[in-house]
DODO-438505 format. One record per atom (N, C-alpha, C, O): atom name; x, y, z; residue in three letters. Coordinates in Angstrom, 3 decimals. Each point is the difference from the previous one (the first is absolute). Layout:
BEGIN
CA; X; Y; Z; ala
...
//
This chain:
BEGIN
N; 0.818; -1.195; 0.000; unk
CA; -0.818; 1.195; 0.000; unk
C; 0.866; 1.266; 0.000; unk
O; -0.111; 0.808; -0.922; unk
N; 0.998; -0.609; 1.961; unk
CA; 1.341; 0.734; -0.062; unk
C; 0.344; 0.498; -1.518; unk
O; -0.227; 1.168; -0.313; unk
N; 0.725; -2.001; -0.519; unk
CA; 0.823; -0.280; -1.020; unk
C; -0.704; 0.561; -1.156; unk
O; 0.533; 0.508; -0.986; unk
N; -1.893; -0.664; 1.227; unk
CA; -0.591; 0.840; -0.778; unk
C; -0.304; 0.961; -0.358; unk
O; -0.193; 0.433; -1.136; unk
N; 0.097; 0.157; 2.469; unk
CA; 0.037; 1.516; 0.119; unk
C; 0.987; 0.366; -0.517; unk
O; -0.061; 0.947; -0.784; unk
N; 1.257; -1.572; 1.057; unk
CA; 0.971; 0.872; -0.695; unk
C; 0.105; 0.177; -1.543; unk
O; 0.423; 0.908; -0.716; unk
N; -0.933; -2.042; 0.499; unk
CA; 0.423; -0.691; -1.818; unk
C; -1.125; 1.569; -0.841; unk
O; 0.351; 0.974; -0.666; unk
N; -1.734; -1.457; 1.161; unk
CA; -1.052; 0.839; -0.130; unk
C; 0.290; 1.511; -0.069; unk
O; -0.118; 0.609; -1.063; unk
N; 0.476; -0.047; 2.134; unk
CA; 0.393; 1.519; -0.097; unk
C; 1.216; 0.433; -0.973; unk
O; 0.220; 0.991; -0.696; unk
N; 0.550; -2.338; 1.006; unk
CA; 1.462; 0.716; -0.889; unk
C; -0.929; 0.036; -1.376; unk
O; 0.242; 1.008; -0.664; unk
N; -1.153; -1.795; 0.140; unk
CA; -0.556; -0.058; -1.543; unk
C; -0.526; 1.037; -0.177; unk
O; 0.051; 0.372; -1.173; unk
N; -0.641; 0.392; 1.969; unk
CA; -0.782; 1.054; 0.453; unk
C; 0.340; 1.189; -0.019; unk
O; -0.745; 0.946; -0.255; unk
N; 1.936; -0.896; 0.533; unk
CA; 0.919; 1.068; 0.915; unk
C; -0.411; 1.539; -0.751; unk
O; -0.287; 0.954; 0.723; unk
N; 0.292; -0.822; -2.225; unk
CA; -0.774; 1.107; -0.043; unk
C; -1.326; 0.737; 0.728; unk
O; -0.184; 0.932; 0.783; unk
N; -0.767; -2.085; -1.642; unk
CA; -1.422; 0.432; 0.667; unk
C; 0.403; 0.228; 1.663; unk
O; -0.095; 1.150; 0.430; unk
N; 0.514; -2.172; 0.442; unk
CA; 0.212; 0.477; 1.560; unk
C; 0.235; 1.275; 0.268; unk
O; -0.629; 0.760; 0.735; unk
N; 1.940; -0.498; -1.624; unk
CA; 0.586; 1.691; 0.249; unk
C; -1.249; 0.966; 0.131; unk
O; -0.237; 0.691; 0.991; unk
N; -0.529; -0.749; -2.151; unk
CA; -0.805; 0.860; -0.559; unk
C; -1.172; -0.348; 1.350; unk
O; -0.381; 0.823; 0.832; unk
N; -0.012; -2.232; -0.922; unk
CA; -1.415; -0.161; 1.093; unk
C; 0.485; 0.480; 1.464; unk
O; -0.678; 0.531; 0.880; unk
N; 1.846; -0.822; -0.876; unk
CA; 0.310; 0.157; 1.754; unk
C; 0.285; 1.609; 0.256; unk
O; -0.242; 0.541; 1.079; unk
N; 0.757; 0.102; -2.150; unk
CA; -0.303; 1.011; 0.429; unk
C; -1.066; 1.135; -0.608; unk
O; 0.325; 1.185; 0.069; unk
N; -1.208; -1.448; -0.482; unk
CA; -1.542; 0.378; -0.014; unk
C; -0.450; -0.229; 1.340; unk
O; -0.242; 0.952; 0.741; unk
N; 0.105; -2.205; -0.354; unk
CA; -0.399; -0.274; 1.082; unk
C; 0.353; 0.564; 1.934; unk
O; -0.432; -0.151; 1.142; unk
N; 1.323; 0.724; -1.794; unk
CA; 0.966; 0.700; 1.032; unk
C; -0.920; 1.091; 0.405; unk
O; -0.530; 0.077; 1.109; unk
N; 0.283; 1.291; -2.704; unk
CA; -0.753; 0.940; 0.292; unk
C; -1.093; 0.085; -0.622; unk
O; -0.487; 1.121; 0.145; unk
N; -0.321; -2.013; -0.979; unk
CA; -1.615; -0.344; 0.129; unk
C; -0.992; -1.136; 0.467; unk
O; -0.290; -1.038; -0.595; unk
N; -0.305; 1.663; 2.235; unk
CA; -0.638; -1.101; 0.576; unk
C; -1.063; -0.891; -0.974; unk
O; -0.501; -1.060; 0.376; unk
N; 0.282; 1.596; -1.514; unk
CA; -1.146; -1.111; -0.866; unk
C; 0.644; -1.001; -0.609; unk
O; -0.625; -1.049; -0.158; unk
N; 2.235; 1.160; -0.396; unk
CA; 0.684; -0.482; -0.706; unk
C; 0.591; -1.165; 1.095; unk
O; 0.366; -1.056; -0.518; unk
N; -0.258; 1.170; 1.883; unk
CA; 0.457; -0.554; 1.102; unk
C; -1.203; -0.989; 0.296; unk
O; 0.183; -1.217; -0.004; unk
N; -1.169; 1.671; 0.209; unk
CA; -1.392; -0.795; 0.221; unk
C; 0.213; -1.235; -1.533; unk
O; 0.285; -1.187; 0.156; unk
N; -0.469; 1.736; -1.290; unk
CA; 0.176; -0.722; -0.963; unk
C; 0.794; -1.454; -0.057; unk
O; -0.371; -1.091; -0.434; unk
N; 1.609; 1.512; 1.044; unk
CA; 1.627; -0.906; -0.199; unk
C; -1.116; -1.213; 0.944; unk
O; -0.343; -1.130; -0.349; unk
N; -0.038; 1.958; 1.718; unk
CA; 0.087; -0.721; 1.392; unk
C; -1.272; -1.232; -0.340; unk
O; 0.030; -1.158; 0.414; unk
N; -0.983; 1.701; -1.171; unk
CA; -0.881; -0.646; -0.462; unk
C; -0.096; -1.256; -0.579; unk
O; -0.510; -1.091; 0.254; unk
N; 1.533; 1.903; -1.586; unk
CA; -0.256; -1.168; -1.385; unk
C; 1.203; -1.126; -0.015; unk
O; -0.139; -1.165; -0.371; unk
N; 1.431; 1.812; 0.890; unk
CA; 0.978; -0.615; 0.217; unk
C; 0.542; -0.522; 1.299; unk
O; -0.090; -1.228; -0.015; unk
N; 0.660; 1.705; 1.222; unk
CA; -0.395; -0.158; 1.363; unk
C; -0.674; -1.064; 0.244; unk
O; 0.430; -1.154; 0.009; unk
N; -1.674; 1.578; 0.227; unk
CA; -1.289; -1.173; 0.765; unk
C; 0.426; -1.286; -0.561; unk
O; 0.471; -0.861; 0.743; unk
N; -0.644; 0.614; -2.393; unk
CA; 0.248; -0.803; -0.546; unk
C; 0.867; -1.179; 0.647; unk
O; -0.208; -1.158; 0.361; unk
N; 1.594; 2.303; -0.411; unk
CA; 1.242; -0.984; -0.185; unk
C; 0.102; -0.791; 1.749; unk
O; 0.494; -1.100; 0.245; unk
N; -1.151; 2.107; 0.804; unk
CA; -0.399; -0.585; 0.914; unk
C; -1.117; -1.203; 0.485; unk
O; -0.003; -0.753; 0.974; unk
N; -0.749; 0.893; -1.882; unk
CA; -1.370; -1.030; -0.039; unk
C; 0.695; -1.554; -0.442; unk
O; -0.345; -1.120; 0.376; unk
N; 1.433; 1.521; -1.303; unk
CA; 1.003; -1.338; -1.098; unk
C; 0.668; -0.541; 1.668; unk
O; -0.123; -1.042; 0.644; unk
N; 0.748; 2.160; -0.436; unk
CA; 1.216; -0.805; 1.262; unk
C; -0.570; -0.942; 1.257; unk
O; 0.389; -1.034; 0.544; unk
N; -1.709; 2.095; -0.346; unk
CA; -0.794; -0.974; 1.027; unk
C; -0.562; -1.141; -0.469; unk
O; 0.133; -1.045; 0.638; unk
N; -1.026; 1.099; -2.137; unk
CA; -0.048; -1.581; -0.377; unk
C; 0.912; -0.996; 0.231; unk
O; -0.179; -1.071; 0.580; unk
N; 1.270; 1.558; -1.133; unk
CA; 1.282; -0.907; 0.216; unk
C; 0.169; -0.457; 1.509; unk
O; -0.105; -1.136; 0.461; unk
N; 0.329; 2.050; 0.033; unk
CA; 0.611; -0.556; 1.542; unk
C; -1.129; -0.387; 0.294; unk
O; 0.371; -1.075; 0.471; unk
N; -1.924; 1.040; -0.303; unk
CA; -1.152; -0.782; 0.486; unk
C; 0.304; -1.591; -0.897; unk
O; -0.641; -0.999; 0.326; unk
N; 1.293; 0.967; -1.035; unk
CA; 0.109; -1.428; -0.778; unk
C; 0.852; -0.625; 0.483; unk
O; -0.142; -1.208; 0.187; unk
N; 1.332; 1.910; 0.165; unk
CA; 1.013; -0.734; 0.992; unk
C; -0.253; -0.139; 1.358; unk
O; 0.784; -0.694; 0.648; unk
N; -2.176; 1.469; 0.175; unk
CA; 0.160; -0.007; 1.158; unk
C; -1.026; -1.091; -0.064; unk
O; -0.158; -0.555; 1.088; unk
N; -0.540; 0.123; -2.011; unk
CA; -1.398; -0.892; -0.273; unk
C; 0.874; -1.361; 0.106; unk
O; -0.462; -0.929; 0.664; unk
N; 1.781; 0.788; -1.340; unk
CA; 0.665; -0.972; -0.306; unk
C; 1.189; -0.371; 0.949; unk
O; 0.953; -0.760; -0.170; unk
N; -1.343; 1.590; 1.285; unk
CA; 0.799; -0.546; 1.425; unk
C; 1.645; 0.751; -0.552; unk
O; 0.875; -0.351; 0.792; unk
N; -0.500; 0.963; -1.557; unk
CA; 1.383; 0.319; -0.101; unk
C; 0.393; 1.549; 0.865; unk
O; 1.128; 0.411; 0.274; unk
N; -2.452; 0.246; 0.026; unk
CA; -0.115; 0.883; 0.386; unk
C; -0.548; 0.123; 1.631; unk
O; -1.039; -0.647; 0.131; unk
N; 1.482; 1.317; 1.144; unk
CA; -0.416; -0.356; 0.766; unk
C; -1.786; 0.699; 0.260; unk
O; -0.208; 1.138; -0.421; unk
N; -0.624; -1.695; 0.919; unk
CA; -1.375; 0.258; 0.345; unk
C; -0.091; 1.958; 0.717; unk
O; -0.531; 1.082; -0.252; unk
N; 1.313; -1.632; 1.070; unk
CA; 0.135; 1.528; 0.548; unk
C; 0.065; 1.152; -0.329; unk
O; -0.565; 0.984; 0.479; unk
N; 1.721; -1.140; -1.858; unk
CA; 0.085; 0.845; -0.832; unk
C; -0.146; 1.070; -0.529; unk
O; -0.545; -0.113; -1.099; unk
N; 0.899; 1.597; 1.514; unk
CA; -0.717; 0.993; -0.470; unk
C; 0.055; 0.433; -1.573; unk
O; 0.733; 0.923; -0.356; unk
N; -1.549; -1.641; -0.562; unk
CA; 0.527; -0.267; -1.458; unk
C; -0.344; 1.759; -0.632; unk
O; 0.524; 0.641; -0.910; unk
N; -1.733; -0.277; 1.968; unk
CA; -0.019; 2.021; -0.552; unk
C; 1.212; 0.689; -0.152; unk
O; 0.410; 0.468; -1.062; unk
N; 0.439; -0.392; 2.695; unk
CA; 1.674; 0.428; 0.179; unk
C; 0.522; -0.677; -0.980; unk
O; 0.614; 0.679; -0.822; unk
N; -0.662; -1.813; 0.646; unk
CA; 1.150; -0.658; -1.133; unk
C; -0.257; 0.262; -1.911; unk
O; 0.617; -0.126; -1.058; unk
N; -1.920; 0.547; 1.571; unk
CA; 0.028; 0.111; -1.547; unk
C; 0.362; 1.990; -0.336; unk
O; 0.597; 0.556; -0.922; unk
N; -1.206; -0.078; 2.001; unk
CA; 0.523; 1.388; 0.136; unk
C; 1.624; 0.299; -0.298; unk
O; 0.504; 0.678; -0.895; unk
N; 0.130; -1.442; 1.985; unk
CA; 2.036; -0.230; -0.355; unk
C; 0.057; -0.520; -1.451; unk
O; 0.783; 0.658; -0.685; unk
N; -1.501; -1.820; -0.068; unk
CA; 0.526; 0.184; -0.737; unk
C; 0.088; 0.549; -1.216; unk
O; 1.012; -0.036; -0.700; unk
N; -2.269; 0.663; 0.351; unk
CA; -0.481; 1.410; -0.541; unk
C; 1.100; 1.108; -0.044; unk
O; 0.825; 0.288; -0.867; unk
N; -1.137; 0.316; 2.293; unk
CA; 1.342; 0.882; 0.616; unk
C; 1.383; 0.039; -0.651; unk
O; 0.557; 0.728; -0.822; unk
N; -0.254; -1.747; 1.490; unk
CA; 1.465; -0.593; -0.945; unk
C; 0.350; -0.084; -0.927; unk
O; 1.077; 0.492; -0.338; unk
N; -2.019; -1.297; -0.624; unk
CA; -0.006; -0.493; -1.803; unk
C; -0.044; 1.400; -0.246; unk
O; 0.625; 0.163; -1.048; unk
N; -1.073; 1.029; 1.504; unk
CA; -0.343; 0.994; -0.670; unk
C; 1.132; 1.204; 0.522; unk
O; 0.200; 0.849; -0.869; unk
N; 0.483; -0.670; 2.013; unk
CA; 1.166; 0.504; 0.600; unk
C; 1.252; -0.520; -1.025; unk
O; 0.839; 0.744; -0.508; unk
N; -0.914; -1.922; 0.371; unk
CA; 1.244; -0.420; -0.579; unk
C; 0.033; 0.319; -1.491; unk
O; 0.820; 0.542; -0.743; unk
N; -2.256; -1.191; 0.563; unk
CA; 0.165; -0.167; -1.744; unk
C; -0.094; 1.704; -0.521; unk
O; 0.610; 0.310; -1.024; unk
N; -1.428; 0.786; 1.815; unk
CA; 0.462; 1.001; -1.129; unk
C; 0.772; 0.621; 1.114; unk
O; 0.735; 0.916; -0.370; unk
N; -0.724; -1.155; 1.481; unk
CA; 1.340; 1.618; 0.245; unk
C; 1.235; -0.376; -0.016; unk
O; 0.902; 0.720; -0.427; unk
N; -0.648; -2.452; 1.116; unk
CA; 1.338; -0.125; -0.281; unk
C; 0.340; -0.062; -1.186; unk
O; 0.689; 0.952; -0.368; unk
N; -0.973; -1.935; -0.592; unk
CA; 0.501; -0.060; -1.405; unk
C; -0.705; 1.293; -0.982; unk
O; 0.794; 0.804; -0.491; unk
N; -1.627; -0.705; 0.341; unk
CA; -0.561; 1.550; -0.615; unk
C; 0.547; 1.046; 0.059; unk
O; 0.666; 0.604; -0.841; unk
N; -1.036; -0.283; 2.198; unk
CA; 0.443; 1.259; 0.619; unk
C; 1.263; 0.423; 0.440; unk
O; 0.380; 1.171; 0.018; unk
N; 0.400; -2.372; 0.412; unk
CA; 1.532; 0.256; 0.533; unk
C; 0.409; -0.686; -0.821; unk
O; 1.214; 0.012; 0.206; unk
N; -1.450; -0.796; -1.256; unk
CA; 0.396; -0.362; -1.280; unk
C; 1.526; -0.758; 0.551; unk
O; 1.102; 0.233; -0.496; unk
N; -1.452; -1.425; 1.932; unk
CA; 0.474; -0.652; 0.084; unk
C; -0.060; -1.318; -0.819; unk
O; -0.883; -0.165; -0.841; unk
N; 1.856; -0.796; 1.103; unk
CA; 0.621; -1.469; -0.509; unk
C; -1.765; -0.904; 0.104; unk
O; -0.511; 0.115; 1.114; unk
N; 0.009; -0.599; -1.734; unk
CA; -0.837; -0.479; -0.466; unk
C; 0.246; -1.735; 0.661; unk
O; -0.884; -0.589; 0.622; unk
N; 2.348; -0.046; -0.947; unk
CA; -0.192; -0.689; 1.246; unk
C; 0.264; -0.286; 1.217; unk
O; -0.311; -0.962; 0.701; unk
N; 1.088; 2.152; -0.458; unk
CA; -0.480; 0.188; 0.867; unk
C; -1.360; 0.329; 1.214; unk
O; -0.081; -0.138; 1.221; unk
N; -0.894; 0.641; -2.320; unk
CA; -1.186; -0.117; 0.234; unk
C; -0.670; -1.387; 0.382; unk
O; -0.618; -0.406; 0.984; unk
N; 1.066; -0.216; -2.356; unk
CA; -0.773; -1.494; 0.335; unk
C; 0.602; -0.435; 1.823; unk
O; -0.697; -0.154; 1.002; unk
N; 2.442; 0.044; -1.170; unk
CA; 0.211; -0.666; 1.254; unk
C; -0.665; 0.247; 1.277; unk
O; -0.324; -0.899; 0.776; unk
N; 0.086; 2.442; -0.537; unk
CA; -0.592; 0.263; 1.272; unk
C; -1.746; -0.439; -0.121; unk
O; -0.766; -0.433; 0.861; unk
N; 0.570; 0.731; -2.195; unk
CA; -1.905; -1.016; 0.119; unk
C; 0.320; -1.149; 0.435; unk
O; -0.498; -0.306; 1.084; unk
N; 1.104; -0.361; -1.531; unk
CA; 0.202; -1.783; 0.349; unk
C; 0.728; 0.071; 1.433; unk
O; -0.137; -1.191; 0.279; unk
N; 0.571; 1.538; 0.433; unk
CA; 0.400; 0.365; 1.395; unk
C; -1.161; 0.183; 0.979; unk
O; -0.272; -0.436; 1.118; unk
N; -0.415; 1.431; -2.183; unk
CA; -1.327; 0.821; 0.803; unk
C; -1.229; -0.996; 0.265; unk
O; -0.809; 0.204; 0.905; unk
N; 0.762; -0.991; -1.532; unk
CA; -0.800; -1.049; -0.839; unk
C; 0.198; -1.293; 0.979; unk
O; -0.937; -0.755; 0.261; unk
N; 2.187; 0.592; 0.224; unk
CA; 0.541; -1.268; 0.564; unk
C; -0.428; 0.861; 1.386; unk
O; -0.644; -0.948; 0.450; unk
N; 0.548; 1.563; 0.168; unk
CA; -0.011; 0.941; 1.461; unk
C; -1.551; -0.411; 0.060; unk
O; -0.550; -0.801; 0.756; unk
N; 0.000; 1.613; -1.806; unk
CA; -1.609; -0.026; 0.019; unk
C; -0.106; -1.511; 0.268; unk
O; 0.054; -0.406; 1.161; unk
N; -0.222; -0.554; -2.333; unk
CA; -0.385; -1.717; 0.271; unk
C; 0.649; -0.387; 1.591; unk
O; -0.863; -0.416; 0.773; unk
N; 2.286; 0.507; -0.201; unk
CA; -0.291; -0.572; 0.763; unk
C; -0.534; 0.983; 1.585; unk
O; 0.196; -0.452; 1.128; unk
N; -0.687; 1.446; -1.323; unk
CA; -0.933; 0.942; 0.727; unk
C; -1.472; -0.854; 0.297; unk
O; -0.751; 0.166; 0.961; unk
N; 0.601; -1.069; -2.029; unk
CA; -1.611; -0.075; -0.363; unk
C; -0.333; -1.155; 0.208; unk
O; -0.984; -0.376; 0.637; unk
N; 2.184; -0.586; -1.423; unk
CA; -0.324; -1.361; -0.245; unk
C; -0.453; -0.948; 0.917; unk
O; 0.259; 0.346; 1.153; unk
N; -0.794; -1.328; -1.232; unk
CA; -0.839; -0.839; 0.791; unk
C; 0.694; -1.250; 0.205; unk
O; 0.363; -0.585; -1.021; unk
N; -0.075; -0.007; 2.284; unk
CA; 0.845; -0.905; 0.532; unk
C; 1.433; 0.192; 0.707; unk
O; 0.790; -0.941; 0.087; unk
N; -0.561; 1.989; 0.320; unk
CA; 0.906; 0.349; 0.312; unk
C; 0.652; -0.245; 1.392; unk
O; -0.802; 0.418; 0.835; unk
N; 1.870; -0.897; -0.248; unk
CA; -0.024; -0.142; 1.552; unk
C; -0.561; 1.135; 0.831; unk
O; -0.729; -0.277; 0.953; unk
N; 1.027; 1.579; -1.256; unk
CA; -0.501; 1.178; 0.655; unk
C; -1.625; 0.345; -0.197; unk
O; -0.528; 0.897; 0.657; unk
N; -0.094; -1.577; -1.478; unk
CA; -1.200; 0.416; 0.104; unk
C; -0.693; -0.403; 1.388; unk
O; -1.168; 0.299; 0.248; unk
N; 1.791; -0.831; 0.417; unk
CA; -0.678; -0.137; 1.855; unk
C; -0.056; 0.811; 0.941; unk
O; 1.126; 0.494; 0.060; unk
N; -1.669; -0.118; 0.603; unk
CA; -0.006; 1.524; 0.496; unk
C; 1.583; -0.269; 0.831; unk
O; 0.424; -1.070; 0.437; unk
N; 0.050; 2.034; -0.412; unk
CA; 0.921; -0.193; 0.917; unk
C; -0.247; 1.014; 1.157; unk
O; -0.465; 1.103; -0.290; unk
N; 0.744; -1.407; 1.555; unk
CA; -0.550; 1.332; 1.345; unk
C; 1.131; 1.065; -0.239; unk
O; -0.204; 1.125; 0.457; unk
N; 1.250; -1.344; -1.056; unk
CA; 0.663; 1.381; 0.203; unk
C; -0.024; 0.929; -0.788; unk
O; 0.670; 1.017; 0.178; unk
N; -1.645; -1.245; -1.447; unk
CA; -0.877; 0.656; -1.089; unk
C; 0.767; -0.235; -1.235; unk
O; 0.961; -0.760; -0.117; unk
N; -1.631; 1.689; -1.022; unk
CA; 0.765; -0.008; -1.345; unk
C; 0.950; 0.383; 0.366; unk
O; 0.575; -1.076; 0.167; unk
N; 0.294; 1.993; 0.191; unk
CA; 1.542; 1.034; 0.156; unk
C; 1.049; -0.686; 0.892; unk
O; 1.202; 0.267; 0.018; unk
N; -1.677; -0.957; 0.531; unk
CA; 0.578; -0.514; 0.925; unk
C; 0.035; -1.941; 0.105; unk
O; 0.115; -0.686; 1.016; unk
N; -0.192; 0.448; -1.776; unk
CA; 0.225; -1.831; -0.536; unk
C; 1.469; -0.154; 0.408; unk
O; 1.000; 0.692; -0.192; unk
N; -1.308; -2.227; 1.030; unk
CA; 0.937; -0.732; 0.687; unk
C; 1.230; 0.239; -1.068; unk
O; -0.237; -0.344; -1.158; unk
N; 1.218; 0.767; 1.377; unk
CA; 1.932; 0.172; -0.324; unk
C; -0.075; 0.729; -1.303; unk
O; 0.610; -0.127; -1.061; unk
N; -1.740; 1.093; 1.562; unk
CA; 0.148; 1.401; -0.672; unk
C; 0.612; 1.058; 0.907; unk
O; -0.077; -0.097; 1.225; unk
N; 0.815; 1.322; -1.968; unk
CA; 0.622; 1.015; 0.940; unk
C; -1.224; 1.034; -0.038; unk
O; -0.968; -0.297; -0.701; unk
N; 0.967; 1.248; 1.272; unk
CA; -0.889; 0.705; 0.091; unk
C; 0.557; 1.568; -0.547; unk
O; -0.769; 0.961; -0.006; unk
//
């Protein structure tokens, strides 16, 4: 999902320039993006992760809204400001999605030894430093 964002915007990268900054200083043009494009690409990510969380790879608990929000956020931080906009290394781009990507899955994933509550909370897990 990551990977796409990036692939997607770099194809893009004109129209973005032009949409992202319309959208900057006209709220109809902003409503528009958030609408037609936005909602969308968010409605796609949550299908997805409801298919993996349906299929046990995902944990139940899951806040798949936050996760699909990060990865929105991200795909869209990286793909046009880092490579677009700061007209950084491209794979470098990819590497930190696939990093970002590996953080997220095992954040989420289902079966994990830590998914048991532990009493000294999330931050604080047995022969962690603090």
């Amino acid at each position: 999902m990551l990977l796409w964002h990036l692939d997607t915007i770099w194809e893009r990268r004109d129209f973005m320039r032009i949409a992202v900054s319309q959208a900057a200083i006209d709220a109809e043009v902003a409503r528009t993006i958030s609408e037609g494009i936005n909602t969308k690409h968010r409605e796609l990510i949550l299908e997805k992760l409801r298919r993996h969380r349906d299929a046990g790879r995902i944990r139940p608990d899951a806040d798949l809204e936050a996760i699909a929000a990060v990865i929105l956020g991200l795909g869209f931080a990286t793909g046009f400001f880092f490579q677009v906009c700061f007209t950084q290394d491209r794979g470098l781009s990819r590497e930190y999605m696939v990093r970002a990507a590996a953080a997220l899955a095992r954040g989420i994933e289902s079966g994990r030894p830590d998914d048991e509550q532990d009493p000294a909370g999330p931050t604080q897990r047995k022969g962690s430093e603090a």
